[in-house]
C-alpha positions as CSV (number, residue, x, y, z in Angstrom):
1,X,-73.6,66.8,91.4
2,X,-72.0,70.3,92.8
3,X,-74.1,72.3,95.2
4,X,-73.5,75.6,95.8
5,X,-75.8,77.0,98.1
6,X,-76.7,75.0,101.4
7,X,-79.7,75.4,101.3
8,X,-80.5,73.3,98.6
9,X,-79.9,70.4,100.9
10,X,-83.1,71.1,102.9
11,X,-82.8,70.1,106.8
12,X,-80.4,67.2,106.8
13,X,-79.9,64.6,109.8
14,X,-76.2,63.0,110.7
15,X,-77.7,59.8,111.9
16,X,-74.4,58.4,114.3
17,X,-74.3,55.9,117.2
18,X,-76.4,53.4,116.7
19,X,-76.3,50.4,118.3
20,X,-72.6,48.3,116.9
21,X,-69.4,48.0,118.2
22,X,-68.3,51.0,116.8
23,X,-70.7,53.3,118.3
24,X,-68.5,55.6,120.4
25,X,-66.5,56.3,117.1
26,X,-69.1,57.1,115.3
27,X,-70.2,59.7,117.5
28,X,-67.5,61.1,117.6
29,X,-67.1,60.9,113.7
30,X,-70.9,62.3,114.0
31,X,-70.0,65.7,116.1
32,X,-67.2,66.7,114.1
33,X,-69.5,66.2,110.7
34,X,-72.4,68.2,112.1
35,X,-70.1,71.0,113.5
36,X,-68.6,71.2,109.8
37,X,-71.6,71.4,108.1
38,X,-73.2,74.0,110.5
39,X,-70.1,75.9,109.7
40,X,-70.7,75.7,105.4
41,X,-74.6,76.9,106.6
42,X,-76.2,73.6,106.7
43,X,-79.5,73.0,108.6
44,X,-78.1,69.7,109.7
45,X,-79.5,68.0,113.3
46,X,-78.1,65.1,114.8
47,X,-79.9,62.0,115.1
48,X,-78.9,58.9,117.4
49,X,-79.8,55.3,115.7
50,X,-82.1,54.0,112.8
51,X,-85.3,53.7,115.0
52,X,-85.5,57.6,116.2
53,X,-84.6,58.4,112.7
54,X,-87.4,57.0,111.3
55,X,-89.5,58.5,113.3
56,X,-88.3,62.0,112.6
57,X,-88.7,61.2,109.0
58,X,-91.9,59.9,108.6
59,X,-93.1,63.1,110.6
60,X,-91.0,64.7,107.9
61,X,-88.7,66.3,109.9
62,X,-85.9,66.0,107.2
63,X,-85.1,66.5,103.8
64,X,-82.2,64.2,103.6
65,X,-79.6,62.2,105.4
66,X,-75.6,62.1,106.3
67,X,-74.7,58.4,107.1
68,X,-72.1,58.4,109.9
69,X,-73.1,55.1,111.0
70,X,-70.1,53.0,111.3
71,X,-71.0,48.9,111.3
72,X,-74.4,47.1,112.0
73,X,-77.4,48.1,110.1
74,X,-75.8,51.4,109.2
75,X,-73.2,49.9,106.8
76,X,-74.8,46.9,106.0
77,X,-78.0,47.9,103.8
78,X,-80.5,48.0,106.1
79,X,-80.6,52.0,106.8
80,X,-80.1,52.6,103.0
81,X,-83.3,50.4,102.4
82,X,-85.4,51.9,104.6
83,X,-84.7,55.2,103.3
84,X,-84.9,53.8,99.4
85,X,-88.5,52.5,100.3
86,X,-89.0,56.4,102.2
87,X,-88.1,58.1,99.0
88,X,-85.2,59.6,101.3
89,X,-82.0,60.4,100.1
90,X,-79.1,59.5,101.7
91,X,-74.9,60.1,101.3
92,X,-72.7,57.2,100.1
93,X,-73.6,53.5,98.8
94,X,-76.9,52.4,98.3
95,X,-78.1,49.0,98.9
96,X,-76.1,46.5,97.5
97,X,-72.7,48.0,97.9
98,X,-73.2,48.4,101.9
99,X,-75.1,45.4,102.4
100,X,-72.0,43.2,100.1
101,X,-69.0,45.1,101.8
102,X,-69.8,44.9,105.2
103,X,-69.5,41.0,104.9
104,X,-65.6,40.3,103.9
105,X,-66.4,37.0,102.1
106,X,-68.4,38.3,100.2
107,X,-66.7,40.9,99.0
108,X,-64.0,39.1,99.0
109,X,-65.6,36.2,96.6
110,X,-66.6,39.3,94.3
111,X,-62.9,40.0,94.1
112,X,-61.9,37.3,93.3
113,X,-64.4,36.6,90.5
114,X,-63.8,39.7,88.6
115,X,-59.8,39.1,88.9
116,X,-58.8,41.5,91.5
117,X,-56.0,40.3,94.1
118,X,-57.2,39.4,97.4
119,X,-55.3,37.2,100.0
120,X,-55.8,33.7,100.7
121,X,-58.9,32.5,103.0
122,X,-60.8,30.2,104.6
123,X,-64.4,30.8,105.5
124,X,-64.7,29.5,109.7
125,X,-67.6,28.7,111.1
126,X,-67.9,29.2,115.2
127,X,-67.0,25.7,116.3
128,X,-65.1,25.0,113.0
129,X,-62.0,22.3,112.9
130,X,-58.9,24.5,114.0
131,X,-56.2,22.4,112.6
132,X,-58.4,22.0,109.0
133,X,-57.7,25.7,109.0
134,X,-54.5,26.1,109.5
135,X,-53.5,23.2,107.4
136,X,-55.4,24.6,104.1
137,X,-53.5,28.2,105.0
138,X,-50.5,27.9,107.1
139,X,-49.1,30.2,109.5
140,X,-48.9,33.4,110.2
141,X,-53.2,34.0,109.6
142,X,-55.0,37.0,110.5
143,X,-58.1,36.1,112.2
144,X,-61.4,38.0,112.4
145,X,-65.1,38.5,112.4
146,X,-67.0,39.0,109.3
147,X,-69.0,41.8,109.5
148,X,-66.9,44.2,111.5
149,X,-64.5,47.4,111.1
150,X,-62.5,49.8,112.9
151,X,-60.3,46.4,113.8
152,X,-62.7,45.3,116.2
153,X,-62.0,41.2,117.1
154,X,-59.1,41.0,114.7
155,X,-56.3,39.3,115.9
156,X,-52.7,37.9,114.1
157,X,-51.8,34.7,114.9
158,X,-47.9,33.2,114.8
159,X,-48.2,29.9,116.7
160,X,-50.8,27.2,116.3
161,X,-51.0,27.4,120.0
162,X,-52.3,31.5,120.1
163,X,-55.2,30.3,117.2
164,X,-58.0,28.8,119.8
165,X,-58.1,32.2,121.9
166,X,-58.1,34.0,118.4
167,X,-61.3,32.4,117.2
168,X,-62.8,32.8,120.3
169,X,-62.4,36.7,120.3
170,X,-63.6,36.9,116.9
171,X,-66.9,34.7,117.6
172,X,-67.9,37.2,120.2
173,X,-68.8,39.7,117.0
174,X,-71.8,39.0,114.5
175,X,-71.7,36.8,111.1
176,X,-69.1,34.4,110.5
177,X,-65.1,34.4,110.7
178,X,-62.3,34.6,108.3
179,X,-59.1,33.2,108.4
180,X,-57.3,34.9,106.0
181,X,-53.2,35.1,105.2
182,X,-51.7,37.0,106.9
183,X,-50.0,39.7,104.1
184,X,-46.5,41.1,105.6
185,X,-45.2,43.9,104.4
186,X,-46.8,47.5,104.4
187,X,-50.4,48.5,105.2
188,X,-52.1,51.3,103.1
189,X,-55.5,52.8,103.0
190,X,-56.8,54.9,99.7
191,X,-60.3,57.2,100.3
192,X,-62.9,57.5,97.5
193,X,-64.7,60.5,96.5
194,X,-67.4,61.0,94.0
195,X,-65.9,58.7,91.3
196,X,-61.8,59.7,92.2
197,X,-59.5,58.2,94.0
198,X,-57.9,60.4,96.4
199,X,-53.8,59.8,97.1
200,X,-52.9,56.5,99.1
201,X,-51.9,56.8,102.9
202,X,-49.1,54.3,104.0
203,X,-49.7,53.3,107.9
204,X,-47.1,53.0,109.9
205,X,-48.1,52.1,113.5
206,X,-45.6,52.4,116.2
207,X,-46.6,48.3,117.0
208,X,-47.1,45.2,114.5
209,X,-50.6,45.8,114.4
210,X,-52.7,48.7,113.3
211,X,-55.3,47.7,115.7
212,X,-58.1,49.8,117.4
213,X,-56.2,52.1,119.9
214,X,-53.5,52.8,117.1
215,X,-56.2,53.9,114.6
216,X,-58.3,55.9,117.4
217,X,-56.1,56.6,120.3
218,X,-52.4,56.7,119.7
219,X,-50.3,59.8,118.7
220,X,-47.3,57.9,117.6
221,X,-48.9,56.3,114.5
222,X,-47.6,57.7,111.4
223,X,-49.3,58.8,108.3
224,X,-47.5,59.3,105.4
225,X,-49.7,60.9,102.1
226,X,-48.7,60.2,99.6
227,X,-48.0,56.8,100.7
228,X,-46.0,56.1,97.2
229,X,-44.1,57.1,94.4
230,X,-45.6,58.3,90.7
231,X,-46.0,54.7,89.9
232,X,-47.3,53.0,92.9
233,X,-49.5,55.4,93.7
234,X,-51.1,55.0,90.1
235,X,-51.6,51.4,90.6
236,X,-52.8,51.2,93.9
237,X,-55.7,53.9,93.4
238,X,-56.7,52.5,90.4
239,X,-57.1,48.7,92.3
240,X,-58.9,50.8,94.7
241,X,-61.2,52.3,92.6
242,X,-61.7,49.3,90.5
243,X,-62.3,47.0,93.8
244,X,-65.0,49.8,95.4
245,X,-66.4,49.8,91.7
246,X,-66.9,45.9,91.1
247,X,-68.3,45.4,95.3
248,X,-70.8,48.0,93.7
249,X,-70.4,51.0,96.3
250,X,-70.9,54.4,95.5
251,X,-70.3,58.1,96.3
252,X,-67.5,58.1,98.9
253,X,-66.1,55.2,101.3
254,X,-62.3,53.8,101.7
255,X,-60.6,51.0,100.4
256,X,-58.1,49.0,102.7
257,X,-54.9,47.5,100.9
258,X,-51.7,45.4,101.8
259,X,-48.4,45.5,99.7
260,X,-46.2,42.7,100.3
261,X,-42.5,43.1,100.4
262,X,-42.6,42.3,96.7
263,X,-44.4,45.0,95.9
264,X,-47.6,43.3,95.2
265,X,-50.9,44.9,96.2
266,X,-53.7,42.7,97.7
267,X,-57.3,44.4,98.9
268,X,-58.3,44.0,102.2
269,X,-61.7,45.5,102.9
270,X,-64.6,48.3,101.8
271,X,-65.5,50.9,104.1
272,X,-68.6,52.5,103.1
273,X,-68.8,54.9,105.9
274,X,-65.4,55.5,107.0
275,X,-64.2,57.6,110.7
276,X,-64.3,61.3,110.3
277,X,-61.8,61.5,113.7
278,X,-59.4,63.5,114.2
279,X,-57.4,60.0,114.0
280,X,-59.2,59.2,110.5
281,X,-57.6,58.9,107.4
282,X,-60.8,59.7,104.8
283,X,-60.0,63.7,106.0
284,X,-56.0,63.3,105.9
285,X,-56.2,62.0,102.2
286,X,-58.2,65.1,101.2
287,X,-56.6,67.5,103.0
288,X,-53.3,66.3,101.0
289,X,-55.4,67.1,97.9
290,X,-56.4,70.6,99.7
291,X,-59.8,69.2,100.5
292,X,-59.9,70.6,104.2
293,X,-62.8,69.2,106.7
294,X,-65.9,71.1,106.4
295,X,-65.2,71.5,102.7
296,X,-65.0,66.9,102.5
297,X,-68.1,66.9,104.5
298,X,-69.9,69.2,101.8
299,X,-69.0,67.2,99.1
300,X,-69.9,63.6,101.4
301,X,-73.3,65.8,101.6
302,X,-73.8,65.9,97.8
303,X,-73.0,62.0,96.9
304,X,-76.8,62.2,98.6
305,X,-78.1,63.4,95.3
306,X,-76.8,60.8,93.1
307,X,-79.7,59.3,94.7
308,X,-82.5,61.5,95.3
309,X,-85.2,59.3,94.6
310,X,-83.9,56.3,95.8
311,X,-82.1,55.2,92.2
312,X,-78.9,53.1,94.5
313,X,-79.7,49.7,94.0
């Protein structure tokens, strides 16, 4: 649904911060979406958290919502059901696409039961037989919690001997662990928008990894949009969109993909609330598509009507 005049958004809140290990990104992803929508007109306030957000809407302070809630009950279907059962609308995926996506087996097991490529795994539970793991997989192995994002825990592991201090980063962080093959060969990321696929970024970090201070500190990462040619880049959005389709997300989010070096695409991940840094790549694939900033945070605003009276499931 196109808006055209702010106002028919009523008073909206950017609910950021929260209470995860990704709250200082997603205030900063928070300020720079409520500066962009006070530019467009918007009577948008920030909020911090779930709990002082409920508040303010059962005194009926707001109209609507902007999601920039990165991890924790944010992403994980908890905020969008407390607003279904308000009657409050609210931008992105609804219940079931936030609550399934934040947990990467899950998704992963959806995946893989609908056909799409995803790379080997083993589910590993804190306290879980090391060697077991390694033996079902082999090495290299990417290792990491669950029900994180923005890199947080992750860690690639080479020698059987580096694999204990792995886990033990990773079990610091909620849910359970995967140990998933590690995929070598180039790292992209494609952004969804109200039903399209936006063009694919290829990451090029300036270490192995594309870990949390290359994704929210470093300069010296590269970006390149489009990330392929004609044909790739056909492909890999349409896996994209397919995979965001089949985990059952909804109005905008990212999709996280690895191409290995013979050219074959596996999915990584769903973000359902993706960064909106100035390091993020959600605004970087739009802009390519000459969606600048405030103009992406508009459109974000409307996905809020595709469920006005609390239709996501």
């Amino acid at each position: 649904m196109r808006i055209a005049d702010a106002k028919q958004f009523g008073r909206v809140a950017v609910v950021m911060g929260g209470v995860s290990a990704e709250r200082e990104v997603s205030l900063d992803s928070g300020r720079n979406v409520l500066a962009a929508l006070k530019a467009r007109g918007v009577d948008a306030q920030a909020i911090d958290g779930i709990p002082a957000l409920l508040d303010a809407l059962r005194a009926g302070h707001f109209a609507r919502v902007f999601n920039i809630l990165h991890g924790g009950d944010g992403e994980d279907g908890v905020l969008q059901g407390a607003l279904k059962s308000l009657r409050v609308p609210v931008t992105g995926s609804g219940v079931l696409g936030s609550a399934l996506t934040l947990d990467k087996i899950r998704t992963k097991q959806v995946w893989q039961a609908v056909g799409l490529p995803t790379p080997r795994y083993v589910r590993f539970a804190k306290g879980g037989d090391i060697h077991a793991a390694i033996a079902q997989l082999g090495l290299p192995v990417v290792v990491k919690p669950s029900h994180e994002g923005s890199s947080v825990g992750i860690t690639r592991v080479r020698k059987e001997a580096d694999f204990a201090g792995a886990v033990e980063l990773a079990a610091r962080y909620d849910g359970e662990l995967v140990v998933e093959e590690l995929i070598e060969g180039d790292e992209f990321t494609v952004g969804i928008l109200q039903g399209e696929a936006l063009p694919s970024i290829r990451i090029v970090p300036k270490g192995e990894f594309y870990d949390y201070h290359a994704k929210y500190v470093s300069d010296e990462t590269q970006y390149i949009c489009p990330g392929l040619d004609e044909t790739g880049e056909r492909e890999i959005r349409d896996l994209a969109l397919s995979a965001f389709n089949a985990a059952g997300c909804s109005g905008w989010g990212r999709v996280d993909v690895m191409r290995d070096r013979a050219g074959k695409f596996y999915l990584l991940e769903v973000n359902t609330t993706p960064g909106m840094t100035s390091h993020s790549l959600v605004p970087k694939a739009a802009r390519a598509v000459g969606i600048e900033f405030e103009e992406l945070c508009w459109r974000i605003l409307e996905t809020s009507f595709d469920g006005e009276v609390g239709r996501h499931t």
